[in-house]
DOTORFI-165878 format. One line per field, with one value per residue (C-alpha): residue number from 1; x, y, z. Coordinates in Angstrom, 1 decimal. Layout:
REM residues N
resi <- c(NUM|...)
x <- c(X|...)
y <- c(Y|...)
z <- c(Z|...)
REM end
This chain:
REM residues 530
resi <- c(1|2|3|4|5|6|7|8|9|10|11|12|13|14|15|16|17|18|19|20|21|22|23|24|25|26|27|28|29|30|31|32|33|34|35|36|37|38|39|40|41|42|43|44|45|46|47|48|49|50|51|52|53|54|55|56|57|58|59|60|61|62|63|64|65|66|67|68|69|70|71|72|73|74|75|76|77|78|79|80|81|82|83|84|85|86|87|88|89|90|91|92|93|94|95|96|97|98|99|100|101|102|103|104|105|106|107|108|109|110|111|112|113|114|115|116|117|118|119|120|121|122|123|124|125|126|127|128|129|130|131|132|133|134|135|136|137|138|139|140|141|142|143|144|145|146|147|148|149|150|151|152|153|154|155|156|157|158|159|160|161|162|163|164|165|166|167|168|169|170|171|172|173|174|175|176|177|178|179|180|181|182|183|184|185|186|187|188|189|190|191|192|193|194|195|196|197|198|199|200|201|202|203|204|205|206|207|208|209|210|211|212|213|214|215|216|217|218|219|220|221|222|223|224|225|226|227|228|229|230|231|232|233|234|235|236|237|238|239|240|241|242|243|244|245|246|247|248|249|250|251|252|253|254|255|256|257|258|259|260|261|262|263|264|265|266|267|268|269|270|271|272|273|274|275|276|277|278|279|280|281|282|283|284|285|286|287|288|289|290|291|292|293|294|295|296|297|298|299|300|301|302|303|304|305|306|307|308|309|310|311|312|313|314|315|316|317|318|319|320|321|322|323|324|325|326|327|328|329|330|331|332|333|334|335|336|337|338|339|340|341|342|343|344|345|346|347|348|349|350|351|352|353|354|355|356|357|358|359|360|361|362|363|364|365|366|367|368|369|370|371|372|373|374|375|376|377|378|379|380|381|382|383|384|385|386|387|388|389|390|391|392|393|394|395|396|397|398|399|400|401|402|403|404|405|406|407|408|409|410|411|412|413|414|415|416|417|418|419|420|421|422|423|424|425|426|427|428|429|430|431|432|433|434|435|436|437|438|439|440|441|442|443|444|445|446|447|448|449|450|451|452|453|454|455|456|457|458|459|460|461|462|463|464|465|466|467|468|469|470|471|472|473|474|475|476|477|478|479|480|481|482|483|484|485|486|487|488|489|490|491|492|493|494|495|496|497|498|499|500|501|502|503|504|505|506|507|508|509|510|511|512|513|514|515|516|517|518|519|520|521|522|523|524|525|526|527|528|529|530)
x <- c(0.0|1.3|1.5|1.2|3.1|3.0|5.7|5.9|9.2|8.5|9.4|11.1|15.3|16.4|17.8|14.6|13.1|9.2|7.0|5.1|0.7|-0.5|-2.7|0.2|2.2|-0.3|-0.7|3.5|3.2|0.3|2.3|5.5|3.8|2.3|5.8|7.0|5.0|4.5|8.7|8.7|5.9|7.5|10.6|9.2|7.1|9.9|12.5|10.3|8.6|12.5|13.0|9.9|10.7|14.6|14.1|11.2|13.4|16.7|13.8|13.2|16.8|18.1|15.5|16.3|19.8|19.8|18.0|19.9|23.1|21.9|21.4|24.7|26.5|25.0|25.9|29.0|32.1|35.5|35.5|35.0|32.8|30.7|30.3|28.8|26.7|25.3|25.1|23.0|20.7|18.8|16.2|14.6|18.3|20.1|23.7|25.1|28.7|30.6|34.2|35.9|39.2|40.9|43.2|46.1|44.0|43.7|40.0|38.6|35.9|32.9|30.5|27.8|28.0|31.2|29.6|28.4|30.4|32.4|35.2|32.5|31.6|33.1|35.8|34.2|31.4|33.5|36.0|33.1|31.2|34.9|37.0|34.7|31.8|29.1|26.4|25.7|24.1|25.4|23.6|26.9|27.6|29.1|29.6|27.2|24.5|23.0|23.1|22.3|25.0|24.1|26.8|26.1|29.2|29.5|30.3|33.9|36.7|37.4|34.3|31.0|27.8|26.8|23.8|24.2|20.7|20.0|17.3|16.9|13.6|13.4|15.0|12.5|9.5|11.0|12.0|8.5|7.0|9.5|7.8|4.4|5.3|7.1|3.9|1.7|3.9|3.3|-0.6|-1.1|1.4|-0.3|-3.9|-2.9|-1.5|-5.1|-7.1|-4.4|-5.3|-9.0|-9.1|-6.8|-9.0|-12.3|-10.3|-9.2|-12.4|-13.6|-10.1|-11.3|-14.1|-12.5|-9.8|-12.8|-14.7|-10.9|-10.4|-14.0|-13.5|-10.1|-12.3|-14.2|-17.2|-17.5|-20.5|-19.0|-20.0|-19.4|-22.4|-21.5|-24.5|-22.4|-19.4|-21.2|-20.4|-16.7|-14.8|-11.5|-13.3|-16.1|-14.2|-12.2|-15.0|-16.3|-13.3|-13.1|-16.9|-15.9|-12.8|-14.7|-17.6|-15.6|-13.3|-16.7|-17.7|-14.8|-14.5|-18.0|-17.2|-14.4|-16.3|-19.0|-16.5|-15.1|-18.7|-20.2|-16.9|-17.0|-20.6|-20.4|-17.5|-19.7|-21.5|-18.6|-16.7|-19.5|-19.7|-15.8|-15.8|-18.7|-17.1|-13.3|-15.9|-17.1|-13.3|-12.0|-14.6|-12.6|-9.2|-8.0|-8.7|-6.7|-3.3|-0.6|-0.3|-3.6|-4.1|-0.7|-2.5|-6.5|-4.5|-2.8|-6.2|-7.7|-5.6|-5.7|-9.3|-9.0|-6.9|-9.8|-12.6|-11.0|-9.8|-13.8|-14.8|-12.2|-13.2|-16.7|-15.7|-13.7|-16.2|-18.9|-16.6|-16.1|-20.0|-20.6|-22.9|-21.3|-23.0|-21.5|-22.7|-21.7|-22.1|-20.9|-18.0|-16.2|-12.6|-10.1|-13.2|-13.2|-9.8|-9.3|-11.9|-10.7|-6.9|-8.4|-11.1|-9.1|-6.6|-3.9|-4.5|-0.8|-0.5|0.1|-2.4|-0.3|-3.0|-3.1|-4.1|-6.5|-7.9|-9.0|-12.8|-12.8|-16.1|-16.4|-18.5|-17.6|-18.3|-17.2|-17.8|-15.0|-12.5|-12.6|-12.1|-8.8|-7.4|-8.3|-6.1|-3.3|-3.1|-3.8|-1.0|1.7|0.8|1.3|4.6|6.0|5.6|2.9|2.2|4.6|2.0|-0.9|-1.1|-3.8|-2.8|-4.1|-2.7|-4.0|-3.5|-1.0|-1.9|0.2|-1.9|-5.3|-6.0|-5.2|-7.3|-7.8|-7.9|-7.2|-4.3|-4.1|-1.3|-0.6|3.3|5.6|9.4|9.6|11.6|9.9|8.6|11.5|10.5|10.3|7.2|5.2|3.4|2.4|1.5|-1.6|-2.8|-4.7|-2.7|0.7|2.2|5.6|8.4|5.7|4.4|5.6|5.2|2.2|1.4|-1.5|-0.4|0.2|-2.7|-3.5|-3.2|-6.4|-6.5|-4.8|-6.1|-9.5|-7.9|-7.3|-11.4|-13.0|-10.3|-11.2|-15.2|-14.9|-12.9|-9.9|-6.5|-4.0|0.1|3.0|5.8|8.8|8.1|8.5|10.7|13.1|13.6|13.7|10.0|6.9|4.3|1.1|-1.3|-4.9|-6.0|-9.5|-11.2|-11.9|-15.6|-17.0|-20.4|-22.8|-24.3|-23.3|-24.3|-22.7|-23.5|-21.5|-22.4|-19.1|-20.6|-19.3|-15.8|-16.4|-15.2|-19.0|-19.5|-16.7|-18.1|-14.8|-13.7|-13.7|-12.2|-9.3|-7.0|-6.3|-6.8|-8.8|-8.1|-9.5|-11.7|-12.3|-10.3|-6.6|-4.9|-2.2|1.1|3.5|5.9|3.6|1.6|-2.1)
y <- c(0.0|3.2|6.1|10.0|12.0|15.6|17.9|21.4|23.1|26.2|25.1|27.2|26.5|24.8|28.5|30.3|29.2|29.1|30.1|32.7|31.9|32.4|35.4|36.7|37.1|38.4|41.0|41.6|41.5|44.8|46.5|46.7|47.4|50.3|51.8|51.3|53.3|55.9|56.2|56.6|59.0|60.6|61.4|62.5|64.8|66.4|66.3|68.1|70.4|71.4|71.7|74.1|76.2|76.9|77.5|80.1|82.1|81.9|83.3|86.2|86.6|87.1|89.0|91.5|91.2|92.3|95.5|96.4|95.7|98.3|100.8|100.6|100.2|104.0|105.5|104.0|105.4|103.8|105.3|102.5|104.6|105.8|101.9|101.1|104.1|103.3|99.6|100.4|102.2|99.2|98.0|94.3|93.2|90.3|90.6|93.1|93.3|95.2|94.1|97.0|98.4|100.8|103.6|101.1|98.5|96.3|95.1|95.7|94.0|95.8|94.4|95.4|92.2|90.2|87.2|87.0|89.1|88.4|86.4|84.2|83.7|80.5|81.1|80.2|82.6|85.4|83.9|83.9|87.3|89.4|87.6|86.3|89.2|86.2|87.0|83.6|82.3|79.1|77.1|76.9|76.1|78.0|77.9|75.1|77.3|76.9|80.3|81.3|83.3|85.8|87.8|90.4|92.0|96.1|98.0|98.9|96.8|93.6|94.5|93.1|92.9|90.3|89.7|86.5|85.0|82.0|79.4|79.0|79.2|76.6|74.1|74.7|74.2|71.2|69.7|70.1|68.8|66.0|64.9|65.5|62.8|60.3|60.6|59.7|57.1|55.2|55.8|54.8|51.6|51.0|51.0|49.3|46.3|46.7|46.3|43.9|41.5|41.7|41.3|38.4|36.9|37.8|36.4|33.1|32.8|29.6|27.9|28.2|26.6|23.7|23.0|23.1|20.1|18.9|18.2|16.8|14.4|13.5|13.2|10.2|12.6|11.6|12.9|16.3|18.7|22.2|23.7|24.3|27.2|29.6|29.5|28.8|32.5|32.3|31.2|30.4|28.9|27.1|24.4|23.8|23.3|20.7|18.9|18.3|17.2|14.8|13.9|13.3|11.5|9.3|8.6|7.8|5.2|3.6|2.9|2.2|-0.7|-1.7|-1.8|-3.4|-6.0|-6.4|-7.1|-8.9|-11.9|-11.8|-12.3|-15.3|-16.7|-16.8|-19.5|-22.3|-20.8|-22.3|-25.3|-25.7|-25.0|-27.5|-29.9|-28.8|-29.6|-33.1|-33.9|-32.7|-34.2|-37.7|-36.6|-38.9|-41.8|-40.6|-41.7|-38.9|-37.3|-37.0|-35.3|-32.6|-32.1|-31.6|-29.0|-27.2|-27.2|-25.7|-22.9|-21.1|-21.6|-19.8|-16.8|-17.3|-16.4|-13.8|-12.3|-12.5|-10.8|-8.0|-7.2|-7.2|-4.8|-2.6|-2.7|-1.4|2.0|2.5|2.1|4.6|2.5|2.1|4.1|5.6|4.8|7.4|7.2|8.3|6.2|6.0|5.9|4.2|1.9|0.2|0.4|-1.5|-4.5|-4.7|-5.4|-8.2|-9.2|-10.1|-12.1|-9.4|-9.1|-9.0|-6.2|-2.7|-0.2|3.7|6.1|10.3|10.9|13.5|11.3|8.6|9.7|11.0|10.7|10.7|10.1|7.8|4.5|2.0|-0.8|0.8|2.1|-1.7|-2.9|-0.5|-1.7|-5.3|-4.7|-3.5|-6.4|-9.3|-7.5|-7.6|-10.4|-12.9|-10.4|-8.6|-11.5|-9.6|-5.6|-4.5|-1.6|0.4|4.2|6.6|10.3|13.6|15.8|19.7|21.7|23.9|27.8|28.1|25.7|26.8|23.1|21.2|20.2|18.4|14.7|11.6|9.4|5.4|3.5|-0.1|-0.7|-3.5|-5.0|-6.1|-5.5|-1.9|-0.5|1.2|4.7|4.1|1.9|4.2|6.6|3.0|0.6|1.5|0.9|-2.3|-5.0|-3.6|-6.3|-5.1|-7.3|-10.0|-9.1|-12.4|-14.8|-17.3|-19.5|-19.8|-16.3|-14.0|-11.6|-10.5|-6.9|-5.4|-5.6|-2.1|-0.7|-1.2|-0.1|3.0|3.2|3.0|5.6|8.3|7.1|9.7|12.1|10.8|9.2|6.1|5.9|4.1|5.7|4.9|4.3|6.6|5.2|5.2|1.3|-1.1|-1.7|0.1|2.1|2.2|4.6|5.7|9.5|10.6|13.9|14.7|15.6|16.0|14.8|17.0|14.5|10.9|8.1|6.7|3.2|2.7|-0.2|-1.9|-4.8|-3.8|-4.1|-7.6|-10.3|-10.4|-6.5|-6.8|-8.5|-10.8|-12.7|-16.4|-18.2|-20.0|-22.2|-20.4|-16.9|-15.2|-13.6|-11.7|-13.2|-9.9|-7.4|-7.7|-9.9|-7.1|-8.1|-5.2|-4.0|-5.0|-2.1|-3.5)
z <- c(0.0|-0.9|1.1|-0.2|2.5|2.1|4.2|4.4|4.3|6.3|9.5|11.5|12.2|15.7|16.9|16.1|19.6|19.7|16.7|16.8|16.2|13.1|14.6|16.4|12.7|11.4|13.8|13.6|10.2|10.2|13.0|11.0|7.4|9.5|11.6|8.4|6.4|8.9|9.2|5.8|5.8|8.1|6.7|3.6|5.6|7.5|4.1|1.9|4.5|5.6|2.0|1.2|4.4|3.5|-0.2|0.7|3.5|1.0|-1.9|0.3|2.1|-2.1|-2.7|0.1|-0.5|-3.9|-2.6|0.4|-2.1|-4.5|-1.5|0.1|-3.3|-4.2|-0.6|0.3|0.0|1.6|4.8|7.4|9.9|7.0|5.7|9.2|9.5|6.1|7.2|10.7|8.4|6.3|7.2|8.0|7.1|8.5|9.9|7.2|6.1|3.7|1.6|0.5|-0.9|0.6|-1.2|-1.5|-2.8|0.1|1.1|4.6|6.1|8.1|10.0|12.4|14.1|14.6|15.5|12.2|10.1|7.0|9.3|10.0|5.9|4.0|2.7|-1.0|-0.6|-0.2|-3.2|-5.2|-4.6|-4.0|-6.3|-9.3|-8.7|-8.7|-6.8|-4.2|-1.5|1.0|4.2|6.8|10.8|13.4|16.5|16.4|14.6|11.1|9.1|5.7|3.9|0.8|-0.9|-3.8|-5.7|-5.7|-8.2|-6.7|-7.4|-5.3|-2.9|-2.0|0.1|2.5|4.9|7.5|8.9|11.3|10.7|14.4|13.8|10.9|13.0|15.8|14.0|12.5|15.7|16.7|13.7|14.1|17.6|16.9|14.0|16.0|18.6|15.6|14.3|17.5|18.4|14.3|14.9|18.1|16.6|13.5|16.3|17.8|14.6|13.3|15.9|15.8|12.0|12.0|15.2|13.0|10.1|11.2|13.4|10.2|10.7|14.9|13.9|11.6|14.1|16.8|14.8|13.9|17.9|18.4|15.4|17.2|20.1|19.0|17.8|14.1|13.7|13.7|10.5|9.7|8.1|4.6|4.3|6.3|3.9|0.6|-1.0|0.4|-2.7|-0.9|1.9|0.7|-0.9|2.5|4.9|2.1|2.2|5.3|5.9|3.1|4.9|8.5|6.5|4.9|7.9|9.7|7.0|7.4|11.0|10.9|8.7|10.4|13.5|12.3|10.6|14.1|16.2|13.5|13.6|17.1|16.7|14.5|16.3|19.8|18.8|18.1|20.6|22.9|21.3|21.5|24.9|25.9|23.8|25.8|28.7|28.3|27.2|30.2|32.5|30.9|30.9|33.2|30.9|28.2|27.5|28.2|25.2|24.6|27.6|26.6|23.3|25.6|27.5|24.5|22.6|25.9|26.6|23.0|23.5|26.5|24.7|21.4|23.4|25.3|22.3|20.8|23.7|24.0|20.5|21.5|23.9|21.3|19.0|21.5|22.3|18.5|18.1|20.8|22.7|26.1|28.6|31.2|34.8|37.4|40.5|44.3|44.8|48.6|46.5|49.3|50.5|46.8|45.8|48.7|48.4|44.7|45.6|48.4|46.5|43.9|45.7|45.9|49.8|50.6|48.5|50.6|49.5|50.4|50.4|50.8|54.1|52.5|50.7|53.2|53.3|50.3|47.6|43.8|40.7|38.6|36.7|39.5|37.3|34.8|37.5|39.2|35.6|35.1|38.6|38.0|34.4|36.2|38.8|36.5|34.2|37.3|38.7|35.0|33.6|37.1|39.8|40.7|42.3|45.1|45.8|44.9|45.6|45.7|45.6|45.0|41.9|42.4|39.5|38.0|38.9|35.1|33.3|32.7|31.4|34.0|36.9|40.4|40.0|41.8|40.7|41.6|40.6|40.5|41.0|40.5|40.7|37.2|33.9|33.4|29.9|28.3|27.4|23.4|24.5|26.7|24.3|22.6|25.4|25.0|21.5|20.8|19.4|20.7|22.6|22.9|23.8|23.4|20.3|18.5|21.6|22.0|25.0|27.5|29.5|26.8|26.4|22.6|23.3|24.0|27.7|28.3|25.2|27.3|30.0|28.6|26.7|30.3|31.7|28.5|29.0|32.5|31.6|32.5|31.3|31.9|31.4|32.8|33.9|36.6|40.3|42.6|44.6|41.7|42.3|39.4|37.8|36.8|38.0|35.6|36.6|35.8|36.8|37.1|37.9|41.6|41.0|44.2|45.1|47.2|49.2|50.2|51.9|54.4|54.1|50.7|48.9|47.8|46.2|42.9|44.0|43.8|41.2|39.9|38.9|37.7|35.0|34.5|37.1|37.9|40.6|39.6|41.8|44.8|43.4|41.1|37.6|35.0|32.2|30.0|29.3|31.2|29.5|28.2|29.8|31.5|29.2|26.2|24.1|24.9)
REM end
């Protein structure tokens, strides 16, 4: 039979730690387009607003210029106290200097203001006004200020006019501009991260819903649909949600089938089952007058007979839980009380029951009938593959404040001093038909590997779960354990009835020899996947 296996590559690499949800990257994934658009926004904003601003204010400082050039350049003469007089007299100008030559030729510089006077110029402005008589205008720093230079050549030789003006004021409104934009940038990131994460949760609320039915398929719930009416006009969903119905419906027919397969054999093989086993019967009632070998070959043929019909009715069994139609039948239970007469009542009395002091009075609901069945399992299972149970413990487990799925239960576990189940073999001990070590073995005392697999059926029927795992002690063995919820009742009785601890509610057990052992359902042998 071939198998179609497809893999997807995306996974994430060993040092990227723990994936982010897929809600979770989509929300990143808004919250970055949005920083950065606004950054880039942002930028542009401030770039061209600066860029506006300057060119305006060097428009007007040129155009000012020119005309305080042509005023000093008709009343100036070379006298330096004249120049300054003449300077102190325009108006709405900047910091206003004056190159000149004086009678040997040599320039001189005036200036109102020395901070900003011609000393202060590059020294290409001045080269390029004085020297070249180009009129020009140049953004510099000093002294940790940005200033605007403008020079304008005079008519005298080697001389020129030159205004100085800061953009103090520039650079303030852009610094402002430049917070109010970064306190934008954030609130718009932050509300795109808000409505990132409730689109994406109103976006992926279908998938919710598929991996909803998904978990109550995986659940045992195969009757689980997803109504195709709310999805019809949804072009990319539509033809997922019909899949998957197909998928569940056609993973319903066939367990249906192969449950039906299942009860319907066991069905047909009840009836010569009982007529082998009144014929084993009658043979047996004459055993002692047949020769020796006949009598080898009468106890051969009556021990897989033995292991046929308890096979038959462990698939019964099976077949029942994969029907649905078990029924669950809860009830107050007096926990310690029936543990207890279970462990004597099936001839285990020597073993030590350790029990939570807390626990000693204590009263659930549950199926008693199941939970005896479980213990009953566990014993048989010790007893035929472990030289039987060294101890059976009942403790409480209160929940992890950190989980939010985890709860109060009650855990009893059946320990023993044999070989163990190595730790490859615990996640599968507990499918049917997984023996283990014993997978390949046959004989009168190896189970066929359903008897945990029930085991685990009744445990999942209330809510609860089974697993093996180490003993606590840390000696050499096993300890396989079944955990139940701790649901309370609100009234109980004192006078518990514990006839159902007996071999009889059971439903299994027959007296055998000089103890009794399990007829249905614990045939699994420790260490072996039942």
């Amino acid at each position: 039979m071939s198998v179609t296996e497809v893999v997807e590559s995306d996974e994430p690499p060993a040092w990227s730690g723990v994936r982010a949800g897929l809600r979770t990257r989509i929300t990143l994934a808004v919250v970055l387009v949005t920083l950065v658009l606004s950054v880039v926004l942002g930028l542009l904003t401030i770039t061209i607003t600066r860029q506006t601003l300057v060119n305006q204010r060097e428009d007007s400082i040129s155009r000012r210029a020119l005309a305080n050039a042509q005023i000093v350049d008709g009343a100036l003469g070379t006298s330096t106290d004249e120049a300054q007089s003449v300077l102190s007299s325009l108006a709405d100008a900047g910091k206003p200097s004056v190159v000149l030559t004086d009678g040997d030729g040599q320039p001189i510089a005036v200036s109102l203001d020395q901070r900003f006077g011609v000393d202060t110029l590059p020294r290409q402005l001045k080269d390029q006004v004085v020297e070249e008589n180009n009129p020009a205008i140049m953004r510099f720093q000093s002294d940790g200020l940005t200033l605007v230079g403008v020079g304008v050549p005079l008519s005298g030789e080697r001389s020129g006019y030159f205004e100085v003006y800061r953009l103090d004021d520039i650079n303030d409104g852009l610094q402002s501009l430049l917070i109010t934009l970064a306190v934008a940038t954030f609130a718009t990131t932050f509300a795109a991260g808000v409505l990132g994460y409730w689109a994406s949760g109103y976006t992926l609320r279908p998938l919710n819903r598929i991996s909803e039915a998904a978990e109550s398929v995986a659940m045992g719930q195969l009757d689980t649909r997803i109504d195709e009416r709310n999805y019809a006009q949804d072009r990319d969903l539509a033809p997922l949600v019909a899949n998957f119905n197909e998928m569940v419906a056609a993973l319903e027919d066939r367990i249906d089938r192969d449950a039906r397969f299942a009860s319907d054999v066991s069905h047909e093989l009840r009836s010569p089952l009982t007529t082998l086993n009144a014929g084993l019967h009658v043979m047996q009632n004459n055993r002692d007058e047949m020769p020796e070998r006949a009598q080898h070959a009468l106890d051969l043929l009556s021990a897989d007979v033995d292991r046929f019909t308890q096979l038959v009715e462990d698939l019964l069994e099976i077949s029942r839980f994969d029907a649905g139609a078990v029924r669950l039948e809860p009830e107050d239970v007096a926990l310690v009380p029936v543990v207890r007469a279970t462990v004597q009542n099936l001839g285990y009395g020597d073993v030590p029951v350790d029990v939570d002091p807390e626990l000693e009075d204590i009263v659930i609901t549950c199926d008693k009938r199941r939970l005896v069945r479980i213990l009953a399992n566990y014993l048989h299972n010790a007893d035929r593959y472990a030289d039987g149970a060294t101890g059976v413990t009942i403790e409480r487990h209160d929940p992890d404040p950190f989980n939010p799925f985890d709860e109060l239960t009650v855990r009893i576990g059946v320990e023993d001093a044999g070989p163990g189940v190595p730790e490859s073999e615990r996640d599968r001990i507990f499918d049917r038909f997984n023996r283990g070590d014993q997978g390949g073995s046959r004989g009168a005392d190896i189970g066929v590997g359903l008897g945990l697999a029930l085991a685990a059926e009744h445990a999942a029927l209330q809510g609860g779960r089974v697993w093996v795992e180490d003993r606590s002690d840390g000696g050499q063995g096993a300890c396989f354990v079944v955990e139940l919820p701790l649901v309370e009742p609100e009234e109980f009785d004192d006078e518990e009835d514990l006839s159902a601890a007996t071999p009889e509610a059971a439903s299994a057990l027959t007296l055998t020899g000089e103890h009794q052992t399990i007829q249905l359902g614990v045939d699994a042998p420790l260490g072996e996947d039942a």
